[in-house]
N, C-alpha and C positions, 0 to 999 in steps of 0.2 A: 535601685542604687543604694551601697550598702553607704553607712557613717560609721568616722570613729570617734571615738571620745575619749577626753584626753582633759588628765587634771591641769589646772595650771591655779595661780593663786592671785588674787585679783591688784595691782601694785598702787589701788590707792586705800582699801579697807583689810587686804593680809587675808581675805577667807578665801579660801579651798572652794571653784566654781570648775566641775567638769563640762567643757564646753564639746558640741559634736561639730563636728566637720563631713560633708560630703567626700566620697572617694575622688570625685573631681574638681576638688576647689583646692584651690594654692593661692597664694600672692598676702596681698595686705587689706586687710579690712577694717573698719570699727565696729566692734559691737559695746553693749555694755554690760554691765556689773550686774547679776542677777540678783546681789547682796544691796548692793549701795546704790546704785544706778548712775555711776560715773563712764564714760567713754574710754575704753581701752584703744588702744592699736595694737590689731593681731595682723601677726605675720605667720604664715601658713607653709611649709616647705614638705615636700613629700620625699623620702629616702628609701636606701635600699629596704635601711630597717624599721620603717612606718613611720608616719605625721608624727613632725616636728611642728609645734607652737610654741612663738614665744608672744609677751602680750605687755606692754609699758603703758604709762601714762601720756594719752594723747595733748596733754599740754606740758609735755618735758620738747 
């Protein structure tokens, strides 16, 4: 099972955290901050044109 990875920036410390994703996972998740160790909400969408993440603050 291949992963992709995919930069995104973490929205409570601002650093630059490349996250991987399985080719079979989609929806919404939490992980956290491999910088700060806050909880994100990632949202996972798969497209014509590859994995789409986007990742907010899970107490917004």
């Amino acid at each position: 099972m291949s992963e992709d990875g995919v930069a995104v920036s973490c929205p409570y410390c601002g650093e630059p955290v490349e996250v991987f994703v399985e080719a079979d996972v989609s929806g919404e998740m939490v992980q956290d901050c491999e910088v700060c160790c806050n909880p994100w909400r990632m949202r996972v969408r798969r497209e014509a044109g590859g994995t789409r993440v986007e990742v907010d603050r899970l107490d917004d």
